[in-house]
N, C-alpha and C positions, 0 to 999 in steps of 0.2 A: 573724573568718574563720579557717578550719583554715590551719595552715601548710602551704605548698607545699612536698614535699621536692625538694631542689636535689642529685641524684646524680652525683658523679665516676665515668666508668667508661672501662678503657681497653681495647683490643685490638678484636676484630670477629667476625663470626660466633657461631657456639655460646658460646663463653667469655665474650663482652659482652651477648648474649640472656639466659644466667647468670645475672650478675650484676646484671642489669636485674628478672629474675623473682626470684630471690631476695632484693633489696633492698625489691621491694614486693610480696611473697607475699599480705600480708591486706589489703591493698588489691584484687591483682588477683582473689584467691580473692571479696569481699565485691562486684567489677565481673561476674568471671562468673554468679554466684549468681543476682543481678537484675537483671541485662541485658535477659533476656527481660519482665520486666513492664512497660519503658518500651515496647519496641516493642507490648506486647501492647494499654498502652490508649491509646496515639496511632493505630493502624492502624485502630481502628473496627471490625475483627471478631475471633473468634476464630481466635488462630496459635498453634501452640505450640512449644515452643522447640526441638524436635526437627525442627520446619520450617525456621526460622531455622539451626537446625543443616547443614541440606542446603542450605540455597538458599546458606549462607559457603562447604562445604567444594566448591561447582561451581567455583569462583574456585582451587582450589589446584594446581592444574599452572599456571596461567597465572604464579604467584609466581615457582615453581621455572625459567620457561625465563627470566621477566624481572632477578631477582636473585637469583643462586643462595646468595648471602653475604647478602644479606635475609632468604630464605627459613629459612638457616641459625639465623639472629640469633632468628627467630619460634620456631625449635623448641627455642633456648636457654632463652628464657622460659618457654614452657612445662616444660620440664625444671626451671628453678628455680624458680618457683613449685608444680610440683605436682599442672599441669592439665594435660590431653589438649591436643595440635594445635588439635584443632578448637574447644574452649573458644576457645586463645589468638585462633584465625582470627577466629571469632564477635565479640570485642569488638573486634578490630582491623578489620569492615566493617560497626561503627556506622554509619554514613554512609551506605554502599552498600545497606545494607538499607532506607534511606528509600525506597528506588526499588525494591528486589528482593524485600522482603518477604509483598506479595501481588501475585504475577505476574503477574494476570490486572485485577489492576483499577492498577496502578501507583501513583501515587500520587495518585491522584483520590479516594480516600479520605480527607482531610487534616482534624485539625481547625485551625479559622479562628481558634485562639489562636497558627499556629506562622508564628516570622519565624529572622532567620538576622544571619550576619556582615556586618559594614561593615570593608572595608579599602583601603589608601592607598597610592600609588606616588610618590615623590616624586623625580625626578631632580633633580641636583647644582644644574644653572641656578634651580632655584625652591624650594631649600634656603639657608637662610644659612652650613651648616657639612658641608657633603658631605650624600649622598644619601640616604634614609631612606622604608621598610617599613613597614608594616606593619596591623595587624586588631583587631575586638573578636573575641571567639568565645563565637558566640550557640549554644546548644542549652537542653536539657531540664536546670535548675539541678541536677537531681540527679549532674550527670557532672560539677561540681564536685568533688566529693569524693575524686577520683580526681585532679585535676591535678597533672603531677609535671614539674620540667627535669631534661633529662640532659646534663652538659656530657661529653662523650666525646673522647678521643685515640685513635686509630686508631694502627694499626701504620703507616702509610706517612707516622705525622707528624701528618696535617690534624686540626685539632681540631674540634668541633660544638655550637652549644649547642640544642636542639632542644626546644619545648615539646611535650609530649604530656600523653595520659593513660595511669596507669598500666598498664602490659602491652601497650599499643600502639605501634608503631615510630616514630611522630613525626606531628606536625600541622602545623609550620610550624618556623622557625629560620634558622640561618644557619653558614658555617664560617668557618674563620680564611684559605681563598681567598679572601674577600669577596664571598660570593654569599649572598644570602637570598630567601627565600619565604616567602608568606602564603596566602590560598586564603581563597574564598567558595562556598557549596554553589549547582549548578544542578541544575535535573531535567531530563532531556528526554526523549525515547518511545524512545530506542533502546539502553535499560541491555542489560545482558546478562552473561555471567559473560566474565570479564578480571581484569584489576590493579584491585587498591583502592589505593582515594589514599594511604595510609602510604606502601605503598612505591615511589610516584612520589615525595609526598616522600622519604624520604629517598635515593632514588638520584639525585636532582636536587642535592641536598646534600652529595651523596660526590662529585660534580664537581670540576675546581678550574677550569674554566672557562664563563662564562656560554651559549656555545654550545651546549657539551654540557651541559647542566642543563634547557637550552629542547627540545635532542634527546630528555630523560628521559622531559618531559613530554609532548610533542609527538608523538612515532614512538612508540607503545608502544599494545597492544592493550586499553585501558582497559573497565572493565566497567560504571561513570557516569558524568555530566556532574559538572563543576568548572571552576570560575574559579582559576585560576592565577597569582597576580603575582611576578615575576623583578627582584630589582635586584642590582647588585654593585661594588664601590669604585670600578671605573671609570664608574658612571654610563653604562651601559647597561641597562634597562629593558624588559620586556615584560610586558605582560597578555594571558593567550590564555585564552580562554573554548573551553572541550572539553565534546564527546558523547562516550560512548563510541566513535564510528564518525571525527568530524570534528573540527578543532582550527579556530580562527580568532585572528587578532592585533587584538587592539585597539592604534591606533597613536596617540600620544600625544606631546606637546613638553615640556610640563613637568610634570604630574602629574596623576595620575587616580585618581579613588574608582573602587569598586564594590561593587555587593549582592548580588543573590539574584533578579535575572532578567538573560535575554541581554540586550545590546545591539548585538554583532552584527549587520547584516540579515541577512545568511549562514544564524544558526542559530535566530535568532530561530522560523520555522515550525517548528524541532524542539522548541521549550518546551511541556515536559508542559500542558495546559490548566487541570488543576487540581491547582496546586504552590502558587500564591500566590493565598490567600483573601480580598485584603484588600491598600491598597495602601501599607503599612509600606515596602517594598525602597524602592519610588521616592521615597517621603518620606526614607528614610536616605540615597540615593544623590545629591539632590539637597543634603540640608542639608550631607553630607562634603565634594562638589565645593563649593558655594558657600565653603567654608571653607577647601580650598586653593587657590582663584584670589583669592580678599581677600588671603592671604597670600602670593602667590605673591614668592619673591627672600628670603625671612625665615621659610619653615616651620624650624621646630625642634624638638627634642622634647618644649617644656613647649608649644609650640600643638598640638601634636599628639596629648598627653593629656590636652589641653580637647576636643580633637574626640573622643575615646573615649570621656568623659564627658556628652558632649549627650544632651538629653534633648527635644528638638522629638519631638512624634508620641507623647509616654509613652501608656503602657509600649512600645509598635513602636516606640520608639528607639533611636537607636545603643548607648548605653547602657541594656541590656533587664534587666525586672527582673523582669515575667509580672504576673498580674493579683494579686491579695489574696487571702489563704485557699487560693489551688491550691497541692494537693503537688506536693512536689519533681521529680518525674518527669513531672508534665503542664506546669509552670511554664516557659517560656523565658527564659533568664537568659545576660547576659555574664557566662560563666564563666569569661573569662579576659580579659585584652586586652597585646598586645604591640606595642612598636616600636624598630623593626633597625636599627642607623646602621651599616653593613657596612662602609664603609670606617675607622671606628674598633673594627669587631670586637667589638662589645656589643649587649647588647638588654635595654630596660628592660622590666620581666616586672611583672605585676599578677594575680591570681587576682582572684576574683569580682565583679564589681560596682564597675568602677574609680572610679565616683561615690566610692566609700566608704572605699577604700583607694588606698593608696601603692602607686608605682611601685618596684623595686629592681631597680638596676643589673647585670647579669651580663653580664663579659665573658668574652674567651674566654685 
């Protein structure tokens, strides 16, 4: 497995955007380049990337009113690596474009090899050692290549360890407040141009209190659906599944998986029809929960990167690894999997295929 770079970076805005584009120039230059061919042979028809182009840069006022020191950070990147705005926009609404890429047909175009993340909420009562986060992160094995942490110090102090992909503002993480997030993608019928999920993460993670993190997520003019899960050293928790338009709380006592459809009733009638081809989610949703109620008073981090490891349902398992012979860009692969003990301000970090590799430690 490629090594993951592990980036120190400190200040915010333009100057940390900088140093983020410029520490990984040929990565992000080699992520803009064929960005467009992953979308081009999963959507089923012909796009071009010039469409992809327009349908990223509708979302860019919506940046500018919701984090203006976000917005700032994205134009940094592109300044040090070398690429236009709208390049850096482009691979940072990967995700968003599952839903916005052909706007006429949604995502009912889907092929019936694609599944998604399994991730874990565990409050303090049904942990042996404080409370504990976190997710696999399922995509197209080609976005492997690209995986990169950034542990960052901010000018006001907070520090961050954030996993992303290169040139992208962050996927998931956590800061030395003790709050962290994880995320699982949903679709539902009422995308539209708003905030892409980067930078709800990361203004949920420039918090230092778990309220305002749930406010980041929560109030804020989103442009798709996402499953959002919220823990932090006090052991206060939440999982809120969001539409663009609606948020709703999933309410829970000691710990809760989730995948890649609502569970909701609420938003459940808002789920795109054809987003899930096949029923992988509820097979992973089911073997994760049966796995933290067995253990429920004794999760810890080494049961915890046995459940990142399961393999019920292969290849649509929690740990994905796509069928034989498919290239990299049509393959769905745990390209990553992570888990946050927030009240000891670390996260053990794993790149591709935790079956096969070690977990390493990163605190803050």
């Amino acid at each position: 497995m490629e090594s993951v770079p592990i980036l120190e970076l400190k200040g915010q805005g333009l100057a940390l955007g900088r140093a983020h584009g410029e520490a990984l120039r040929d990565k992000i230059t080699e992520f803009v380049e064929t960005a467009h061919r992953v979308h081009l042979e999963n959507v089923g028809l012909k796009i071009e990337r010039e469409d992809l182009l327009t349908l990223s840069q509708r979302n860019l006022g919506f940046f500018k009113n919701y984090s203006p020191i976000l917005f700032e950070e994205l134009e940094g990147i592109a300044q040090g690596s070398n690429r236009s705005l709208i390049d850096i926009i482009l691979i940072n609404s990967f995700l968003e474009l599952e839903d916005l890429r052909a706007p006429a047909l949604g995502p009912r175009l889907r092929s019936d090899r694609l599944w998604g993340c399994t991730s874990f909420n565990v409050k303090a009562k049904a942990a042996s050692d404080g409370p504990i986060i976190g997710q696999t992160y399922d995509m197209e094995a080609y976005y492997a290549r690209f995986n990169a942490v950034l542990k960052i110090t901010k000018l006001s102090g907070q520090k961050q360890i954030i996993y992303t992909l290169a040139g992208i503002l962050g996927l998931n993480g956590l800061n030395s407040d003790g709050l962290a997030l994880v995320i699982n993608k949903l679709v539902a019928r009422d995308a539209r141009p708003g905030v892409i999920y980067p930078f709800v993460v990361r203004k949920a993670l420039d918090q230092q209190r778990i309220g305002d993190a749930f406010g980041a997520v929560a109030f804020c003019g989103r442009a798709t659906a996402m499953n959002y899960q919220l823990n932090c050293a006090d052991s206060v928790a939440f999982c809120l599944e969001t539409t663009a338009t609606r948020f709703a709380q999933l309410d829970f006592s000691h710990s809760l998986a989730h995948s890649n459809h609502f569970l909701h009733p609420d938003l459940k009638p808002l789920e795109e029809s054809g987003w899930l081809s096949h029923g992988g989610s509820y097979v992973r949703l089911q073997v994760a929960q049966e796995i933290l109620d067995q253990y429920k008073g004794r999760l810890d981090s080494q049961i915890l990167k046995t459940l990142c490891r399961n393999h019920v349902n292969r290849p649509r398992s929690i740990c994905a690894h796509g069928y034989p012979d498919e290239p990299d860009y049509f393959s769905y692969a745990s390209i990553s999997a992570v888990i946050i003990e927030p009240s000891k301000a670390l996260m053990h970090f794993c790149g591709a295929y935790p079956c096969q590799n070690e977990f390493q430690t990163i605190t803050i």
